[in-house]
C-alpha positions in Angstrom: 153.8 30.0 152.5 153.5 28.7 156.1 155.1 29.2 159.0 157.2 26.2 158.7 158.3 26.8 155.6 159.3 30.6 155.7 161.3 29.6 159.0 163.0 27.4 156.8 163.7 29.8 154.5 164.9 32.6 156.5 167.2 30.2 159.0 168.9 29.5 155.2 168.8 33.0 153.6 168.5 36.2 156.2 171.7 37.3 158.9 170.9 36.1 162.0 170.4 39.3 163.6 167.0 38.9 165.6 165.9 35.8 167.6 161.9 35.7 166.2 158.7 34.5 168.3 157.4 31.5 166.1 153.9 33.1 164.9 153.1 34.4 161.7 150.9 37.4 161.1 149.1 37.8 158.0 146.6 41.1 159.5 145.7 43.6 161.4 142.5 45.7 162.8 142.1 48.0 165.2 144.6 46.7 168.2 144.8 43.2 166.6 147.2 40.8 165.3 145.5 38.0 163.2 148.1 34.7 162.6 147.8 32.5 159.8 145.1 30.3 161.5 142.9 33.0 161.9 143.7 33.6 165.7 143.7 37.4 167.0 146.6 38.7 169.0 145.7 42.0 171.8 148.6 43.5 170.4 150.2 46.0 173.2 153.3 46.1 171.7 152.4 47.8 167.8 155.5 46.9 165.9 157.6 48.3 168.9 156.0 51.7 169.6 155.4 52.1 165.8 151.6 51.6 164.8 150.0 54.2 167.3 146.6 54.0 165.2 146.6 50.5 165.5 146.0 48.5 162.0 144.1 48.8 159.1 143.3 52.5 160.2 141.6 54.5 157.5 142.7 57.6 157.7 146.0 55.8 157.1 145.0 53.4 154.3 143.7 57.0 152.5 146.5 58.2 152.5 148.9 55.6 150.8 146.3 55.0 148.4 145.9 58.7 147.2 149.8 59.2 147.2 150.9 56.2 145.8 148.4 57.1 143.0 150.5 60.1 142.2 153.6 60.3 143.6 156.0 58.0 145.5 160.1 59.7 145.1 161.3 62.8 143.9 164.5 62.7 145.8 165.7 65.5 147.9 166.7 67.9 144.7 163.4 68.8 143.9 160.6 69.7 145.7 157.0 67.7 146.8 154.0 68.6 148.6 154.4 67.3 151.8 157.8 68.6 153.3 156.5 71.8 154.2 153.2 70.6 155.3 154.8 68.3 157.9 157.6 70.5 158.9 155.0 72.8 159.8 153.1 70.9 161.9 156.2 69.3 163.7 158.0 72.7 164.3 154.8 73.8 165.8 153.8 70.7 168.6 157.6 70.6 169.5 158.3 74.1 169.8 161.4 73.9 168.0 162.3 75.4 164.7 163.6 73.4 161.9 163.5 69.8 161.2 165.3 67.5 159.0 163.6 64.2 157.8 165.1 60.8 157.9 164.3 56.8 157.4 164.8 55.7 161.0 165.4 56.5 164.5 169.1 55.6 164.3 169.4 58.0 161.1 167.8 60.5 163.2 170.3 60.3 166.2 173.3 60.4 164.0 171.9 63.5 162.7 172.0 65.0 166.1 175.3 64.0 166.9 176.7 65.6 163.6 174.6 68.4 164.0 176.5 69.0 167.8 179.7 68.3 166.8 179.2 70.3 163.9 177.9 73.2 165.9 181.2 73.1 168.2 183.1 73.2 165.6 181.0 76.4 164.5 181.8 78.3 167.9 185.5 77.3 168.6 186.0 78.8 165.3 184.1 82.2 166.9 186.4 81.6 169.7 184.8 79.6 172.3 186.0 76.8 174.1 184.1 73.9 173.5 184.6 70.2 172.4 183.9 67.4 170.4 182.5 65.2 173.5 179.5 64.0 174.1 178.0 62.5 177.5 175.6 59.7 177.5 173.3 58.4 180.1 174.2 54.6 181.6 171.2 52.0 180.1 170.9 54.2 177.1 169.5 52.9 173.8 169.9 55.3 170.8 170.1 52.9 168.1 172.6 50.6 165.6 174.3 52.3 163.8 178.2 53.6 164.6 177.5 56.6 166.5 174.1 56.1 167.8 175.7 52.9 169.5 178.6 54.8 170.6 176.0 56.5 172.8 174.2 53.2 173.6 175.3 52.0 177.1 175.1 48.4 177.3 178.7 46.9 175.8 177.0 43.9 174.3 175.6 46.5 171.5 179.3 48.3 171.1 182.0 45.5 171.9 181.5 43.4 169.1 182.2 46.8 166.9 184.8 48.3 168.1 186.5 50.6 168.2 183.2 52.6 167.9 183.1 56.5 167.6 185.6 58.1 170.3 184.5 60.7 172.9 181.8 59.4 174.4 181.3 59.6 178.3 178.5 57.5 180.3 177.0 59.7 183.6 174.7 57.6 185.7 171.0 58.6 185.1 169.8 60.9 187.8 173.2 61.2 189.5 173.5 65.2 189.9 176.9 64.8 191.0 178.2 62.8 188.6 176.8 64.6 186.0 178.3 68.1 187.0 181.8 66.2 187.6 182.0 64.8 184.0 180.9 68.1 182.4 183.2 70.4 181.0 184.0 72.3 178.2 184.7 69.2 176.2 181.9 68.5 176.0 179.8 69.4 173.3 176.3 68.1 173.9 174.5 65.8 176.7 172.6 62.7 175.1 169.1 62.0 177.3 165.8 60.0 176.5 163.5 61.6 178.8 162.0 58.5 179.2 164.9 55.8 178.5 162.9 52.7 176.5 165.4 49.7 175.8 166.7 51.1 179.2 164.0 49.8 181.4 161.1 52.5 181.8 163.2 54.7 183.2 161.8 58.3 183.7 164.7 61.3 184.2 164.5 63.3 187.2 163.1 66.7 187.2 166.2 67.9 188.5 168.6 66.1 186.2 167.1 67.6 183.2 167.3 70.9 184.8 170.9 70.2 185.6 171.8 69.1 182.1 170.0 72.2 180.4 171.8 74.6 182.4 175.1 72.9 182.2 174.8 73.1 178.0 173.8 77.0 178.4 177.0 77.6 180.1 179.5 76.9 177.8 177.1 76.6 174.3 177.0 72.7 174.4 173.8 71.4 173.2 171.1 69.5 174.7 169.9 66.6 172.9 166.7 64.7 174.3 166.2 61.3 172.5 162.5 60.7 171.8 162.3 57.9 169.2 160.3 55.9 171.8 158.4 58.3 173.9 157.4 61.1 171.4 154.7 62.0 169.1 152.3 61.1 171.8 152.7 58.3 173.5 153.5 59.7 176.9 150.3 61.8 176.6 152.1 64.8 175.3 153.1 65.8 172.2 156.9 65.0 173.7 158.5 63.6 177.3 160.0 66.7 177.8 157.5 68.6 177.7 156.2 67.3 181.0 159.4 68.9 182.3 158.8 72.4 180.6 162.1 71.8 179.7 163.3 72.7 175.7 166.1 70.5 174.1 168.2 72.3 171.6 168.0 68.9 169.2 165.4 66.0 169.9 164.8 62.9 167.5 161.6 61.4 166.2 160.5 57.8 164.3 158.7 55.4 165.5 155.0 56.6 165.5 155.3 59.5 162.7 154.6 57.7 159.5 152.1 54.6 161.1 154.4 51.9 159.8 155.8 53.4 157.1 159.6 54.0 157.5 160.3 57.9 158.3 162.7 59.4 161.4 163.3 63.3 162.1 165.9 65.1 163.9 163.9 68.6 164.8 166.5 71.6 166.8 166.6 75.6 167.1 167.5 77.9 164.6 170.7 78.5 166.6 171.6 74.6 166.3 170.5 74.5 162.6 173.4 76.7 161.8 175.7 73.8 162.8 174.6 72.5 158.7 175.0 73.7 155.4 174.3 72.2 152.0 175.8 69.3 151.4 176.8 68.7 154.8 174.4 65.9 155.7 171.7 64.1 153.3 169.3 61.1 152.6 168.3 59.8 149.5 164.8 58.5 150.1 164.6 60.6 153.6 161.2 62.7 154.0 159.7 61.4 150.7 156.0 62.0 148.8 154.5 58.7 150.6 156.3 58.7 154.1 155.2 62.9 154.8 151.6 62.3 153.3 150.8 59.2 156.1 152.6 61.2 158.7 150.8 64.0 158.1 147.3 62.0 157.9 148.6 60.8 161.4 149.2 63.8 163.4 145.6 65.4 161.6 143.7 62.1 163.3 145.6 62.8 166.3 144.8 66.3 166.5 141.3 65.9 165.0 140.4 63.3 167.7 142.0 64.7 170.9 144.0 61.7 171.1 146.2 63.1 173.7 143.6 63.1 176.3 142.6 59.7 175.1 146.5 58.6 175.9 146.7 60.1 178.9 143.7 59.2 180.3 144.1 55.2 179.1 147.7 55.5 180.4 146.2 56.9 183.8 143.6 54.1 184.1 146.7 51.2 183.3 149.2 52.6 185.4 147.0 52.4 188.0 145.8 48.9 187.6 149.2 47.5 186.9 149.8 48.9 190.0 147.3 47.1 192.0 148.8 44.1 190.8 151.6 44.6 192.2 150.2 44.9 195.7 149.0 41.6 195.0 152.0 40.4 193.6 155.7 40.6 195.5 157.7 39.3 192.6 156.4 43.0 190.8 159.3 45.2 191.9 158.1 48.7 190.5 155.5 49.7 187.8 157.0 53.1 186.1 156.6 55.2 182.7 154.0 57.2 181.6 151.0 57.9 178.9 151.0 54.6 177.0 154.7 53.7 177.6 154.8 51.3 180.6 157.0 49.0 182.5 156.3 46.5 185.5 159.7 45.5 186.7 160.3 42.0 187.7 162.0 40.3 190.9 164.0 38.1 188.0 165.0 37.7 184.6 163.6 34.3 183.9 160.6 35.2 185.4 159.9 38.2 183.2 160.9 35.7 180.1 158.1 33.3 181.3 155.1 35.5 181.8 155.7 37.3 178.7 155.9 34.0 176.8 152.6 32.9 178.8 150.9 35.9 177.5 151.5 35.0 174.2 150.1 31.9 174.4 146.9 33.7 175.6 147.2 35.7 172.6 148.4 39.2 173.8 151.6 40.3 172.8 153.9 42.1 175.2 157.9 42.0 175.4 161.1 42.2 177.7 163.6 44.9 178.4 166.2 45.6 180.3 165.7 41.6 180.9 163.2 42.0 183.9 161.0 44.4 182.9 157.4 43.8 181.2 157.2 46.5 178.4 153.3 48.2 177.3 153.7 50.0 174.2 150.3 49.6 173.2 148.5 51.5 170.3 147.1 54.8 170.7 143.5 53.7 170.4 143.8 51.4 173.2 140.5 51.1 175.2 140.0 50.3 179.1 138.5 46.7 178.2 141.7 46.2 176.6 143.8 46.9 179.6 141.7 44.7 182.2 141.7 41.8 179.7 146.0 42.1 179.2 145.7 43.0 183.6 143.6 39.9 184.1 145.9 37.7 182.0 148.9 39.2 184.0 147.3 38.1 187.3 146.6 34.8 186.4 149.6 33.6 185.3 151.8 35.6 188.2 149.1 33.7 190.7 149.8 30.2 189.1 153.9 30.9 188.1 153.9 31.9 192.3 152.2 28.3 193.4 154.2 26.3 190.7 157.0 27.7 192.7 156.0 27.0 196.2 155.3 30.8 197.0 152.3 32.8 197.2 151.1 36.1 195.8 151.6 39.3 198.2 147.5 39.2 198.7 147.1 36.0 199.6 150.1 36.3 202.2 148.3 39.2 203.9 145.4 36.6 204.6 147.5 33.7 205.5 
């Protein structure tokens, strides 16, 4: 089928639930897109934060083939090879001790948010004081579902579907004060990405985090650090917060684990873990033969070839050139994030929409969030040629979007 024809058929036969760019992909190698005419796409979005090896990867292709050969669903009453081998690995990079495995991000976070209110429920009946509240952070994303977007900020993703879950409080990000006015011993666990995604780039304060950790450990609340987007690497370590030296009681894991194939994880403390009990929460195909071998061949190529220093050292070398172009540029209000999750913040909304559409028509694929904000969440194996060919795009088309409008890049006024 072509493009035409599957637009057809979707516009007559799918919900209308996502607003899609007009290309059709057919492949993938390395960190490229190929469309059904053959062109290749620099692809520094993979699949939103999802194919960190890129496509086509080897180690990956192995390992579908050798367990879809044997083994593809057991379900969670029996027992398969790869459970143990991943929990393993994951309890050890995170530094947290038990792990429960999952579909999706969103299935992940309302994990966490059972697992909290759960836990509460666990030490009022010890005699504490503690509630069923949570607090969120404003321009939160935590996903779809009922309770991960109870804890989503923006109201266009609750107010159609409401009333969603009760009990949820929005702090603004970074605000101390606010923070330590809306906790209390309601409260039963603080909601943060450590690097908020949908949000915007946004990084949390050093302080902030401090605050909320020490605000859970005074009344048993727990803290739960969102890291869907940002973990499993792609800040350039292992997870966000551990740039802070700061331990979450709960944090949540999807995108990257599984290299495309479907697979979320809430990991916490043994302390937290008592919150569940058999029967208490479940997944039918969650954590499956296929899903744990791929992850598993994931974090061993990621281990095997240092890809850490790779991501950090490629996310060094970006950061710093995106921010040159803004010196060059005035429209380019900010450049924030971290490791191989990076934003550039535009002086406007319909600007950000143009440029990212312009660099699709030069064949590199970026997106929009937060509406003015230029989002990089490239594959792991990015390279530096990669960056000054998606930098060099960005700077011609800001240059020639600034003279269409009758203004002139921040450079080029310094000379006039």
């Amino acid at each position: 089928m072509k493009l035409a024809s599957i637009q057809a058929a979707e516009n007559k036969l799918l919900l209308h639930t996502y607003e899609r760019n007009p290309y059709l992909f057919v492949s993938g190698q390395g960190v490229y897109l190929r469309d059904e005419e053959g062109n290749d796409f620099l692809d520094l979005l993979s699949g939103i934060g999802v194919s960190a090896l890129g496509y086509a990867h080897p180690a990956i292709e192995a390992a579908i083939l050798d367990q879809s050969k044997r083994l593809l669903h057991t379900s969670n009453l029996f027992y398969h090879e790869g459970t143990a081998n991943l929990a393993l690995r994951l309890t050890e990079i995170s530094g947290l001790d038990r792990i429960f495995f999952c579909n999706s991000g969103t299935e992940a976070w309302e994990a966490a948010l059972k697992l909290a209110r759960s836990h509460a429920r666990l030490l009022r009946e010890k005699g504490r004081k503690i509630g069923t509240k949570f607090l969120a952070m404003e321009h939160s994303f935590h996903g779809r579902t009922m309770g991960s977007v109870a804890t989503t900020h923006k109201e266009k993703y609750r107010e159609p579907f409401g009333p969603v879950m009760p009990d949820v409080e929005f702090v603004r990000f970074n605000d101390l004060d606010d923070l330590r006015a809306k906790f209390s011993e309601a409260v039963c666990g603080i909601c943060i990405e450590p690097l908020q995604g949908e949000g915007g780039i946004h990084p949390v304060s050093q302080e902030f985090f401090a605050a909320a950790r020490e605000l859970c450990d005074s009344t048993g609340a727990l803290l739960l650090a969102d890291e869907i987007q940002s973990g499993l690497g792609r800040t350039g370590k292992w997870f966000a917060y551990q740039h802070y030296g700061i331990l979450p009681d709960i944090t949540t894991l999807a995108k990257p684990i599984a290299g495309g194939i479907p697979m979320g994880a809430m990991l916490c403390t043994d302390e937290a873990a008592l919150g569940f009990t058999p029967g208490q929460h479940g997944t039918t195909f969650g954590g499956g033969p296929l899903a744990c071998a791929v992850a598993i061949a994931v974090l061993d190529t990621m281990q095997r070839e240092n890809m850490l220093v790779h991501i950090q050292s490629t996310g060094d070398f970006f950061k710093a050139k995106l921010q040159e172009l803004a010196a060059r540029h005035d429209c380019i209000i900010d450049v924030r994030g971290a490791g191989l999750m990076l934003g550039i913040e535009l002086n406007s909304a319909e600007l950000a929409k143009q440029v990212a559409a312009q660099m699709m028509e030069r064949r590199i694929i970026i997106n929009r969030t937060s509406e003015t904000v230029l989002r990089f969440l490239p594959p792991y194996i990015l390279e530096r040629k990669h960056v000054e060919i998606a930098v060099n795009a960005l700077d011609e088309i800001l240059k020639d979007l600034a003279a269409y409008a009758g203004t002139a890049p921040a450079g080029e006024k310094a000379h006039g």
